[in-house]
FIMARKOL-654207 format. One record per residue: residue number from 1; z, x, y of N, C-alpha, C in turn. Coordinates in Angstrom, 2 decimals. Each point is the difference from the previous one (the first is absolute). Layout:
<rs>
R,NUM,Z,X,Y,Z,X,Y,Z,X,Y
...
</rs>
This chain:
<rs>
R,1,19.52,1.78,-0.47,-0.36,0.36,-1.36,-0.27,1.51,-0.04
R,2,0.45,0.89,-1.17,-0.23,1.14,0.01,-1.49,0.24,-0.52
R,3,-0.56,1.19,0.32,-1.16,-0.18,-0.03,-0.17,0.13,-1.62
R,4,0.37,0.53,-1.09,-0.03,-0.14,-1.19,-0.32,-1.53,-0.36
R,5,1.02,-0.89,0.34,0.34,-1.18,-0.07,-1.46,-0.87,0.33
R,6,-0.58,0.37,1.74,-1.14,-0.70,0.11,-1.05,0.46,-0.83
R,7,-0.53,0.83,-0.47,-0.67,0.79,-0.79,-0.02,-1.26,-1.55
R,8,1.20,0.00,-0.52,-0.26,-0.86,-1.17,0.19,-1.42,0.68
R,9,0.03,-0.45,0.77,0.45,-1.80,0.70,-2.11,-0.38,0.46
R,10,-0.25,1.16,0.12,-1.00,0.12,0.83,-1.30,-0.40,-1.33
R,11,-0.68,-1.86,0.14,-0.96,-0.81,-0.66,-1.19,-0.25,0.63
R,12,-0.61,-0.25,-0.33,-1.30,-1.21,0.54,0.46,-1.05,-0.11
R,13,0.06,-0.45,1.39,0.67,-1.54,0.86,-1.49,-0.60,0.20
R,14,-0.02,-1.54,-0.64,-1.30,-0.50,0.32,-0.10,-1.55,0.89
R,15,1.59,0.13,-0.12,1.02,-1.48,0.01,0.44,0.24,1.30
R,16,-0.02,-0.99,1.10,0.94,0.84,0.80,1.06,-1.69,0.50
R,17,1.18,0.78,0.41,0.79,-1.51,0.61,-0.44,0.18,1.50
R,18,-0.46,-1.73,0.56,-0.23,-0.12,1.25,1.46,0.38,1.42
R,19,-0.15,1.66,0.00,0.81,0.40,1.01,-0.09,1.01,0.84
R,20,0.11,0.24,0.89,-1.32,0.76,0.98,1.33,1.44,-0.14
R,21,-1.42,1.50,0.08,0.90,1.32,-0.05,0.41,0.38,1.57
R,22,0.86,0.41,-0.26,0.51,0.52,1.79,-0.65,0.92,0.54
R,23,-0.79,0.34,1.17,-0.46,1.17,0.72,-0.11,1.10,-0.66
R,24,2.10,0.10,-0.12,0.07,1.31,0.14,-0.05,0.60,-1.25
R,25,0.10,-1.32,-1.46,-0.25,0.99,-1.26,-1.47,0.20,-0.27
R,26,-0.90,-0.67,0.74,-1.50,0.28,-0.14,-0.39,1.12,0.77
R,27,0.55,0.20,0.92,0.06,1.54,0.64,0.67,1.01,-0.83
R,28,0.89,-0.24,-0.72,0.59,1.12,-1.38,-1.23,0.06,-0.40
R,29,-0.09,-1.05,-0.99,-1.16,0.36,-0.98,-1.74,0.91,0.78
R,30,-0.29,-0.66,1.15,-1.19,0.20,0.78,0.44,1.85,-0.04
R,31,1.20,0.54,0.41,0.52,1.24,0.58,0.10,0.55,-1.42
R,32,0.22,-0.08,-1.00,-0.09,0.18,-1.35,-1.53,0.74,-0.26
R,33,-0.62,-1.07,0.03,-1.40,0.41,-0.10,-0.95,1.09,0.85
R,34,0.66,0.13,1.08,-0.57,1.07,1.15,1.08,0.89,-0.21
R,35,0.95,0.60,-0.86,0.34,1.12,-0.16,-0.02,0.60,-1.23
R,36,-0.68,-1.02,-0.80,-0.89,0.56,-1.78,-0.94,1.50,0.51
R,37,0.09,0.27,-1.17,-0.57,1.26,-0.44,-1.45,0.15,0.35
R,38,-0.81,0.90,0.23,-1.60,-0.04,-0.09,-0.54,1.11,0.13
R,39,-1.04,-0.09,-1.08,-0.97,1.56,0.21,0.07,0.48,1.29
R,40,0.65,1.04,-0.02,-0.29,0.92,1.37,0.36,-0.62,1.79
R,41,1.07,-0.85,-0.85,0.97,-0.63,0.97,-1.04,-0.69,1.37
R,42,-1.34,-0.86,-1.08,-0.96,-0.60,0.64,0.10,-1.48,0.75
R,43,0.86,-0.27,-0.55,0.66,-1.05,0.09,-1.02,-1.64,0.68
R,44,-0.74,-0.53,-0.95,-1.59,-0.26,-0.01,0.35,-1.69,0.49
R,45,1.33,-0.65,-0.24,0.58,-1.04,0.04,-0.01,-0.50,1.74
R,46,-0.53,-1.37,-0.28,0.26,-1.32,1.01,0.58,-0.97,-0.37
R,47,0.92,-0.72,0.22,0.84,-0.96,-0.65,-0.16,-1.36,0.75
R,48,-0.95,-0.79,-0.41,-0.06,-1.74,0.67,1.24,-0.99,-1.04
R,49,0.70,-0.42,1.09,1.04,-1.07,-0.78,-0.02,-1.19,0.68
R,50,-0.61,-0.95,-1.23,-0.11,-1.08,-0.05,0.60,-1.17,-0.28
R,51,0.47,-0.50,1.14,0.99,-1.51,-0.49,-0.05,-1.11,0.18
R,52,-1.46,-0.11,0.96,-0.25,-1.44,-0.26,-0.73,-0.63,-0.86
R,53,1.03,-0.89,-0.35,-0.78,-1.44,-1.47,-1.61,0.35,-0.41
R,54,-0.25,-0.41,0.75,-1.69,-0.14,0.61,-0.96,0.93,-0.63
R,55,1.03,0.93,0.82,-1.18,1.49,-0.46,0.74,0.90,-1.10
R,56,0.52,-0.72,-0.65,0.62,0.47,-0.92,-0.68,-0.66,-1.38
R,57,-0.39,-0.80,0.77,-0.58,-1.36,-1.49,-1.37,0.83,-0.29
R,58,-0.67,0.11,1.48,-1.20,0.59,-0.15,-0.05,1.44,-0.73
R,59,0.48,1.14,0.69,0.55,1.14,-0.89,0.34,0.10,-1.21
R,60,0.71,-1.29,-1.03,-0.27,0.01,-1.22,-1.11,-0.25,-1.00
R,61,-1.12,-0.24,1.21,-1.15,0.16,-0.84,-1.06,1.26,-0.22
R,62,0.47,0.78,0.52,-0.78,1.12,0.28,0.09,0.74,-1.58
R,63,0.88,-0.48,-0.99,-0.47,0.17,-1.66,0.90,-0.53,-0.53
R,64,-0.49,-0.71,-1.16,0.30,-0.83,-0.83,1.66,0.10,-0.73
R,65,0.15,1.05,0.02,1.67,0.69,-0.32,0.86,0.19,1.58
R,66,-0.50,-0.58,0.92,0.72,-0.01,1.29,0.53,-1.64,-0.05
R,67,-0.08,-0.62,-0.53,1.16,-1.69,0.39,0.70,-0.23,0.28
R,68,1.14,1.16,-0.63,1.22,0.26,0.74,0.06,0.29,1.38
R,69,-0.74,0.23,0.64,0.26,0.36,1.49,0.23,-0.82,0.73
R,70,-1.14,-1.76,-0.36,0.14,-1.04,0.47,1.65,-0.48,0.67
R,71,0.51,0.42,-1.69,1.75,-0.66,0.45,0.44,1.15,0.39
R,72,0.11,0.76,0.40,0.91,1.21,0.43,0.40,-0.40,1.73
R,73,0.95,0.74,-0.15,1.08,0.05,1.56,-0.70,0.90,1.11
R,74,-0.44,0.87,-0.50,-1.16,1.10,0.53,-0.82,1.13,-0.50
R,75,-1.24,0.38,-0.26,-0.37,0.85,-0.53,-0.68,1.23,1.00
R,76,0.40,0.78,-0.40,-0.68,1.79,0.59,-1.28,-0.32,-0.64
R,77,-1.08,0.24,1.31,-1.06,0.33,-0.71,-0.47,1.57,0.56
R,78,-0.19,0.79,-1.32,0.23,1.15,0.28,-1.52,0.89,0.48
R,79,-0.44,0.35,0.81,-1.18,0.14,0.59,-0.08,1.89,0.30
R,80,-1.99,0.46,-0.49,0.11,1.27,0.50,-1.70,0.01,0.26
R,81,-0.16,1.11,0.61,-1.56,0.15,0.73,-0.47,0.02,-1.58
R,82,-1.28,-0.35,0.09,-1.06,0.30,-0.85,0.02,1.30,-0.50
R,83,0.57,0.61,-1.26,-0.64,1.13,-0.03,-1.30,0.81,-0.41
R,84,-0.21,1.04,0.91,-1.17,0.77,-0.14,-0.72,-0.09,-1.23
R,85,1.29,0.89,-0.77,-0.50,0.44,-1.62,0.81,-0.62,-0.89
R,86,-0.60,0.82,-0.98,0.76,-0.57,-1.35,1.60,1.05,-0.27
R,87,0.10,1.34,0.90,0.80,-0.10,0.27,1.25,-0.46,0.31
R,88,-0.20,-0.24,1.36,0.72,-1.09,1.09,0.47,-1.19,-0.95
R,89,-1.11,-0.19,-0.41,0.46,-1.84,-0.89,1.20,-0.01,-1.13
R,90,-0.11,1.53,-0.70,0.51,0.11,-0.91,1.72,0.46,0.76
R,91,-0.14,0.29,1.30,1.59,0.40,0.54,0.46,-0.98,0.67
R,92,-0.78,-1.12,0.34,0.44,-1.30,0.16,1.03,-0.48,-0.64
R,93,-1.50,-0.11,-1.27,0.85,-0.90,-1.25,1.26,0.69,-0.15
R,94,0.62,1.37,-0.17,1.21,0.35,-0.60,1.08,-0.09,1.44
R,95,-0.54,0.30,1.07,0.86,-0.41,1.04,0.75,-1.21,0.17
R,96,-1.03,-1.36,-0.40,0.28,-1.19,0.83,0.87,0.03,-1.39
R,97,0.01,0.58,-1.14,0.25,-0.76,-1.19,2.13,0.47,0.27
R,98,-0.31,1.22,0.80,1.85,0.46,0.25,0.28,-1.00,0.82
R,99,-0.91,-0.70,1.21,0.79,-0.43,1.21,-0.18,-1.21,-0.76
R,100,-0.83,-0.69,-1.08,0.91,-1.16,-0.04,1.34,-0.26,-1.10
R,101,-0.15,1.50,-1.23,1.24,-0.45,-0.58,1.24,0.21,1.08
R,102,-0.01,0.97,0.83,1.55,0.23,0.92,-0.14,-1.46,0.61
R,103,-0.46,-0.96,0.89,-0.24,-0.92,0.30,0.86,-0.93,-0.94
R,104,-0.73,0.01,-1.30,0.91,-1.11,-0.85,1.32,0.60,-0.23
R,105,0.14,0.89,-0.66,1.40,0.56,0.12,0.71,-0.35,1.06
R,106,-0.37,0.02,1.52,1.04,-0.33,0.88,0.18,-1.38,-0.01
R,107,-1.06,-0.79,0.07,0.17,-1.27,-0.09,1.06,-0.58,-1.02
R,108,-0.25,0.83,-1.78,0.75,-0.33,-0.74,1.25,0.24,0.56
R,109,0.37,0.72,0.28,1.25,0.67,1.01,0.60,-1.12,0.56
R,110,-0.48,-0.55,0.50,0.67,-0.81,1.22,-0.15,-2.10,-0.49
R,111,-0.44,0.49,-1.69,-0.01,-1.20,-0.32,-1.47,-0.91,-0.22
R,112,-0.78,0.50,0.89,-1.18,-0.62,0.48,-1.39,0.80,-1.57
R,113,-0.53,-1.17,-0.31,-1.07,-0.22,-1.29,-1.04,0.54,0.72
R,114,-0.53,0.44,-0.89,-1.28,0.94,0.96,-1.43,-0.47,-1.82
R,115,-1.23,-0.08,0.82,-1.27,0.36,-1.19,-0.91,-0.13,0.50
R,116,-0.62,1.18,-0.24,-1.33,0.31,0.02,-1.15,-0.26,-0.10
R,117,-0.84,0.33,0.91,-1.62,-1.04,-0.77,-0.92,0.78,0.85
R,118,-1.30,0.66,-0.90,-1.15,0.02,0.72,-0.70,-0.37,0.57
R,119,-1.17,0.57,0.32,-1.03,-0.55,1.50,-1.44,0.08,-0.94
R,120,-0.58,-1.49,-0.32,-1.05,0.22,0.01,-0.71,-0.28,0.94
R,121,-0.22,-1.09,0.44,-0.49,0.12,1.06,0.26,0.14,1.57
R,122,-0.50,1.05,0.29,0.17,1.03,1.10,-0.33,-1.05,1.12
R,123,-1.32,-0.83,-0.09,-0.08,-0.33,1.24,0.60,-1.60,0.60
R,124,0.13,-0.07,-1.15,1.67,-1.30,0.27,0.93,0.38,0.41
R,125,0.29,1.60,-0.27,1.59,0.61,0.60,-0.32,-0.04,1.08
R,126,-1.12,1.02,0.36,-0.39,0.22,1.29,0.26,-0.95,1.21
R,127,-0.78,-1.57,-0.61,-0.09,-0.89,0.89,2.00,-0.47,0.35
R,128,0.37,-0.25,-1.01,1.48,-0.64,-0.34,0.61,1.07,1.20
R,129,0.05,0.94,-0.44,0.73,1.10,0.88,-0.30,0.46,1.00
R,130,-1.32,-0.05,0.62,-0.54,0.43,1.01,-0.36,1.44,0.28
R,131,-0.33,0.71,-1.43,-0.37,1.50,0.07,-0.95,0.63,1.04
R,132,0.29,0.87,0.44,-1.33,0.65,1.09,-1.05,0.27,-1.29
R,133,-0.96,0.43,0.42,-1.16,0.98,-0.89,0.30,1.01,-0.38
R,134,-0.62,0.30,-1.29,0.34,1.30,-0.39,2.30,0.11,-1.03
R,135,-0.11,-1.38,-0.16,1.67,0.03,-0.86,-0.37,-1.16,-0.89
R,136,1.59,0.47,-0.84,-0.41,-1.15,-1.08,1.44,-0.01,-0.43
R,137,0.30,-1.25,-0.96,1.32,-0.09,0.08,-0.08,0.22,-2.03
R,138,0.67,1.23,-0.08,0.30,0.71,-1.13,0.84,-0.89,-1.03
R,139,1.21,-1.01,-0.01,0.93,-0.06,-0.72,0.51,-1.17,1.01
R,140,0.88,-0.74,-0.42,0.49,-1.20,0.48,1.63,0.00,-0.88
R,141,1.23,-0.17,0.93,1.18,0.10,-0.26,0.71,-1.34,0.14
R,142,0.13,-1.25,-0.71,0.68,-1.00,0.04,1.48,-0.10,0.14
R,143,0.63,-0.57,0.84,0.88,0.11,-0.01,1.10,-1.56,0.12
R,144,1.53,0.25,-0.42,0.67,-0.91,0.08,0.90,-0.29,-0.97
R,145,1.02,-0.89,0.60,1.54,-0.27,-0.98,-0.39,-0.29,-1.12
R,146,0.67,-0.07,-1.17,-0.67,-0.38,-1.43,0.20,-1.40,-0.05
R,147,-1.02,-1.01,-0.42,0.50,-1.20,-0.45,0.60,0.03,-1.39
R,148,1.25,-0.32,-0.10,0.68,0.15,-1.87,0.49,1.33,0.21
R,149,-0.15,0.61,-1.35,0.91,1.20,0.09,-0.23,0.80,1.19
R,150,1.05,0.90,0.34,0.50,0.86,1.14,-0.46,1.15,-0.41
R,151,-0.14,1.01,0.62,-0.65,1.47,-0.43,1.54,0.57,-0.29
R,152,-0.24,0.42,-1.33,1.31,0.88,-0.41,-0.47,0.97,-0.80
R,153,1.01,0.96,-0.31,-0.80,1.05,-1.02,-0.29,-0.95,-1.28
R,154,-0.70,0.62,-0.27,-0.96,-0.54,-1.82,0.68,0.61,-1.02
R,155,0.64,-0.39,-0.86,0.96,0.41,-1.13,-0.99,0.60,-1.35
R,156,-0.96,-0.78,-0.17,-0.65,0.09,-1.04,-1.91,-0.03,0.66
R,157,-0.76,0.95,0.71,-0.99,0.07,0.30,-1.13,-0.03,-0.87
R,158,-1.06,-0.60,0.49,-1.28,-0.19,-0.69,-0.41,1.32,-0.18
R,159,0.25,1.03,-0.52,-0.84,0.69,0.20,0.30,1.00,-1.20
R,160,-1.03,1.03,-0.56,-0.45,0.73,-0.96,1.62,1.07,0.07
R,161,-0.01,0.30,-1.54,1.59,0.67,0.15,-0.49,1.21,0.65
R,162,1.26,0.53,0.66,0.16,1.50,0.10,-0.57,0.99,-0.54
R,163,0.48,0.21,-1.17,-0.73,1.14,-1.10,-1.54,-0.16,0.01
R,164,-0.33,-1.05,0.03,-1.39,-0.18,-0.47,-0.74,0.46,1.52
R,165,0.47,-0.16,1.14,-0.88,0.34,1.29,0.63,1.51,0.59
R,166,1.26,0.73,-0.47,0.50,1.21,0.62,-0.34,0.97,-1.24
R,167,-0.64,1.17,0.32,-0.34,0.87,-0.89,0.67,1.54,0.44
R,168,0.78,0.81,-0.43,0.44,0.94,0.85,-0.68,1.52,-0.46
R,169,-0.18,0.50,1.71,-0.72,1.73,-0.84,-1.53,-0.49,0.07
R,170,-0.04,-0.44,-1.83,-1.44,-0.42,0.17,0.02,-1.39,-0.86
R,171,-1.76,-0.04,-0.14,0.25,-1.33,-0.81,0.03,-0.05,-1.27
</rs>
C-alpha cells in the first residue's frame, strides 16, 4: 500500500478476526515505532508486546475504553520511565503520540487493524506486564486482522470538511 493510501485505509479496529500476526510484520510495526520522531531525539520508548489470551484479557482492564485488547492478535504496550516534571510528561505525551500514529500507519500498511486505548490503571499494567519501578505504561496499541470489512482507503471520511479545519497565512 502506498503510504497516501494507508494514511486514508488507516481506522480504529475494535473487531479483530481470530488469526495470529507473523513475527516479522510485528517487528515492522515494533521498528516503526523506534524510528518515530522525538524531542531532542530522546527517544523515551519501551515497547512490551503482548500475545497471550490471558494477559491480554487482563490488560484490557486497565480502563474501561481498553476491551478491545481482550480480542486482539497482539497489543504494544507502550511503556516510559516516570517522568520527573511536568516537562518530561508533556514530551512524552507528544512523543509516544508520533510513535503510535507511524505504528498504525504501518500496520495499516500491511493490512493489519490497529486501536488504541489508555492506561488507567498503572498498577494493573505494572503487574500484567511486569514493569520494574519507577515506569509506567503510557498508551496501549491493539492490534489485528479486521473482522468484516478489510482496511481500505475511506472514500467518504468522518471527519470535519477541509475548509472549515485549513486556514491559510492566517486565520
Amino acid at each position: 500500500m502506498e503510504t497516501w493510501d494507508a494514511i486514508r485505509a488507516r481506522r480504529n479496529v475494535r473487531e479483530y478476526a481470530d488469526r495470529d500476526i507473523a513475527r516479522a510484520d510485528l517487528e515492522r510495526i515494533l521498528e516503526a515505532g523506534r524510528r518515530a520522531p522525538s524531542s531532542r531525539n530522546w527517544q523515551p520508548w519501551h515497547f512490551v508486546v503482548v500475545t497471550s489470551r490471558e494477559r491480554l484479557v487482563e490488560l484490557a482492564k486497565v480502563w474501561e475504553g481498553a476491551s478491545h485488547v481482550a480480542s486482539s492478535n497482539a497489543t504494544v504496550a507502550l511503556v516510559a520511565a516516570e517522568p520527573d516534571d511536568d516537562l518530561h510528561r508533556e514530551w512524552v505525551q507528544y512523543d509516544f503520540g508520533q510513535a503510535t500514529a507511524t505504528m498504525m500507519l504501518v500496520a495499516a500498511d500491511l493490512g493489519i487493524g490497529s486501536g488504541h486505548a489508555a492506561v488507567r490503571d498503572q498498577r494493573l499494567a505494572r503487574q500484567v506486564l511486569g514493569l520494574p519501578d519507577g515506569y509506567e505504561c503510557v498508551y496501549l496499541i491493539a492490534l489485528g486482522y479486521p473482522a468484516g470489512r478489510r482496511l481500505e482507503p475511506v472514500r467518504k471520511p468522518d471527519r470535519r470538511p477541509f475548509d472549515e479545519v485549513v486556514r491559510w497565512e492566517r486565520w
